[in-house]
C-alpha positions in Angstrom: -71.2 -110.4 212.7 -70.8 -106.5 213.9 -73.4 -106.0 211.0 -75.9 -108.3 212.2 -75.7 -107.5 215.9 -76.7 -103.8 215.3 -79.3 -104.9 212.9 -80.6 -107.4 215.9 -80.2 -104.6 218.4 -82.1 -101.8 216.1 -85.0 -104.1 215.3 -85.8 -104.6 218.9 -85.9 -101.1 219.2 -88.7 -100.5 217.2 -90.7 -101.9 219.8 -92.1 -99.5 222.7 -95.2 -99.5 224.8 -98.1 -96.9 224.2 -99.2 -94.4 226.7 -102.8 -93.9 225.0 -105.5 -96.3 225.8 -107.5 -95.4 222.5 -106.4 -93.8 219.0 -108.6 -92.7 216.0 -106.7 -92.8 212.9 -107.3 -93.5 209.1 -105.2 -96.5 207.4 -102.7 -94.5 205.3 -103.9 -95.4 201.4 -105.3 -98.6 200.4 -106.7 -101.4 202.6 -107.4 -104.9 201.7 -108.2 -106.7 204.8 -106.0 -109.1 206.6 -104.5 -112.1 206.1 -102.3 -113.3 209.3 -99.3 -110.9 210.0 -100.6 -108.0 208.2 -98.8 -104.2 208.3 -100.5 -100.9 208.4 -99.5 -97.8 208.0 -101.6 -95.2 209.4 -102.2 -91.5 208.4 -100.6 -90.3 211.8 -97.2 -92.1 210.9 -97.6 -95.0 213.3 -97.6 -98.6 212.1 -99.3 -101.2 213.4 -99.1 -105.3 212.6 -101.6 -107.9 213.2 -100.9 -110.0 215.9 -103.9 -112.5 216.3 -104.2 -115.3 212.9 -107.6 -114.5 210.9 -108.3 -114.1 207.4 -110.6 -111.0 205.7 -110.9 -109.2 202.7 -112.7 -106.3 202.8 -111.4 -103.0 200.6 -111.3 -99.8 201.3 -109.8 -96.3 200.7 -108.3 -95.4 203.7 -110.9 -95.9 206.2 -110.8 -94.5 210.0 -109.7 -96.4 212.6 -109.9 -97.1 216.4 -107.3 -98.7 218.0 -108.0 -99.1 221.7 -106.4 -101.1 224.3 -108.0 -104.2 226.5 -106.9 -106.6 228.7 -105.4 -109.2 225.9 -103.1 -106.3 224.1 -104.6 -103.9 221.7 -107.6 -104.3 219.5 -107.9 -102.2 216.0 -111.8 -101.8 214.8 -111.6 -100.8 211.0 -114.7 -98.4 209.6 -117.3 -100.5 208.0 -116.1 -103.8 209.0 -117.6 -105.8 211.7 -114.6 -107.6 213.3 -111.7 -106.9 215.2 -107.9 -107.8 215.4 -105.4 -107.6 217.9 -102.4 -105.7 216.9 -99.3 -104.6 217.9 -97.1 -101.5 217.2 -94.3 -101.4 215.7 -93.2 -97.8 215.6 -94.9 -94.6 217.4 -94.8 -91.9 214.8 -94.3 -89.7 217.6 -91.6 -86.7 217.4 -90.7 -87.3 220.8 -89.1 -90.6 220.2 -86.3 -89.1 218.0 -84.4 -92.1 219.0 -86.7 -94.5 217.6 -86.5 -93.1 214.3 -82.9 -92.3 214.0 -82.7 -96.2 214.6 -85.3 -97.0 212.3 -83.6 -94.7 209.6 -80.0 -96.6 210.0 -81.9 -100.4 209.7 -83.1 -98.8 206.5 -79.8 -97.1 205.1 -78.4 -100.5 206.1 -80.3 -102.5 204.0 -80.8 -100.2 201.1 -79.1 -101.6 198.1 -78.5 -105.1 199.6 -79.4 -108.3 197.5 -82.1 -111.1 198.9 -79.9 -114.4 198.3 -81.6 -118.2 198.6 -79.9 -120.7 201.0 -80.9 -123.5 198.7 -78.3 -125.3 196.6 -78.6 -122.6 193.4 -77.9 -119.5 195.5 -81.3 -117.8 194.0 -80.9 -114.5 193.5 -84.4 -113.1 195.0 -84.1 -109.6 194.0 -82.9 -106.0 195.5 -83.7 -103.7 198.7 -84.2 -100.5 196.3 -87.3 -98.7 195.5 -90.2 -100.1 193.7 -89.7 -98.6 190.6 -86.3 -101.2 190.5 -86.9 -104.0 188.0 -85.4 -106.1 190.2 -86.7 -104.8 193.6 -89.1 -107.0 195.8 -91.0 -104.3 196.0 -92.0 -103.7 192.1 -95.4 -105.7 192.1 -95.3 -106.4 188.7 -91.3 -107.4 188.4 -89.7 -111.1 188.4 -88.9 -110.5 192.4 -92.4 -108.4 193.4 -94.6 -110.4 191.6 -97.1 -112.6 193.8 -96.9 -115.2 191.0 -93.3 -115.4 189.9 -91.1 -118.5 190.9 -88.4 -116.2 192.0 -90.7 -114.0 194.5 -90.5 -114.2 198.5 -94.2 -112.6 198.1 -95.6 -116.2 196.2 -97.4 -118.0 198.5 -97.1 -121.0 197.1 -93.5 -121.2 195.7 -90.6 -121.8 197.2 -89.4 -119.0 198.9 -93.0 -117.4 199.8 -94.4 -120.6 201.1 -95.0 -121.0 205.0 -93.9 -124.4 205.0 -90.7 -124.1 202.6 -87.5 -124.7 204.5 -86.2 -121.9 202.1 -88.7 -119.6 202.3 -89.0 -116.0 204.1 -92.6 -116.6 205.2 -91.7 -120.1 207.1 -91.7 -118.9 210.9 -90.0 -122.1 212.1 -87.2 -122.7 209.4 -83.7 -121.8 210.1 -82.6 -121.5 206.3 -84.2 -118.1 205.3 -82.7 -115.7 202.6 -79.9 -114.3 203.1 -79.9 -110.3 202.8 -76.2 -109.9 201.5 -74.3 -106.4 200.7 -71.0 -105.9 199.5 -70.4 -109.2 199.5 -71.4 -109.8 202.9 -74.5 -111.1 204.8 -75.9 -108.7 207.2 -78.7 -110.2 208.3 -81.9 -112.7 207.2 -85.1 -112.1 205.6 -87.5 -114.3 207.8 -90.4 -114.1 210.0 -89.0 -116.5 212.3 -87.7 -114.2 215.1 -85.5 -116.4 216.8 -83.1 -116.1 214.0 -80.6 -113.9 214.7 -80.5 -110.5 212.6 -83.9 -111.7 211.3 -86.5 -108.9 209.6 -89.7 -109.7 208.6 -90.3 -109.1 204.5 -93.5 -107.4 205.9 -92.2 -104.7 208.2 -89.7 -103.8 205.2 -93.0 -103.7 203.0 -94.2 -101.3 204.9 -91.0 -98.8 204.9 -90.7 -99.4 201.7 -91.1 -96.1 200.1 -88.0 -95.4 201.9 -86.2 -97.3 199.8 
């Protein structure tokens, strides 16, 4: 319980209110539109999550952005397409909040290593927090637990535990039986977009750090 309370407490953290009305930026590496809670990760370290549903693909080598704030929250304008979203901010990227990412860095050296565990009847194992080049990572994109296409992935959007109406999946915002993200043996918090749950991170805000696993 210690374990999930400080993972609750240092999520939460992450998020802090911008002093800047408008930033220009460019999307750190590739960007393929957005789907409904999509991460970036821009070139001046901050990251940013879509906050308002819509669907677009549009790609693009990291393109400039403007991020600029209005009445409703924050709007991001992406080079060379013609809509907008609303985002939100889920780090600053800013050397003065030290704080923020000595917090971020112990979620991270929390999770690193742990196992993504099913609540269904099997106990599916779902694959590992380690570093994309792990066969059994959620992060490889062309492993059993990466793959958009394998049974076994959080990131199938269809299956099981990828679908946004599965009771057992990561991706269901109102389910309360999420994976389980276990270490030595213990569970130290949930793999779920549904924020109510308690010690709940969203697969999508650990895709983003994932190089840091």
């Amino acid at each position: 319980m210690k374990k999930i309370l400080f993972l609750t407490i240092a999520i939460v953290s992450f998020n802090f209110h911008l002093n800047a009305q408008v930033i220009e930026t460019s999307i750190d590496g590739e960007f393929e539109g957005w789907e409904g809670e999509t991460i970036f990760k821009m070139m001046n370290g901050q990251i940013w999550q879509q906050s308002s549903y819509a669907y677009l693909y549009h790609y693009a080598y990291s393109p400039e952005v403007i991020i600029y704030k209005t009445s409703n929250g924050f709007v991001m304008k992406v080079d060379g397409v013609d809509e907008t979203i609303n985002v939100v901010q889920i780090n600053t990227g800013n050397s003065q909040n030290q704080g923020v990412n000595n917090q971020y860095s112990e979620v991270i050296n929390l999770l690193r290593g742990a196992s993504i565990i099913a609540q269904d009847d099997d106990r599916t194992f779902l694959g590992t927090l380690t570093n994309e080049l792990n066969s059994n990572s959620i992060f490889n994109e062309i492993g059993t637990y990466g793959s958009d296409i394998s049974s076994n992935s959080i990131w199938n959007d269809i299956g099981t535990f990828g679908s946004d109406i599965s009771s057992y999946s990561s991706f269901n915002d109102i389910t309360s039986t999420p994976p389980m993200i276990i270490k030595n043996g213990k569970i130290i918090g949930y793999l779920t977009v549904n924020d109510i749950i308690s010690g709940g991170i969203s697969p999508e805000i650990l895709k983003a750090f994932k190089d840091e696993f």
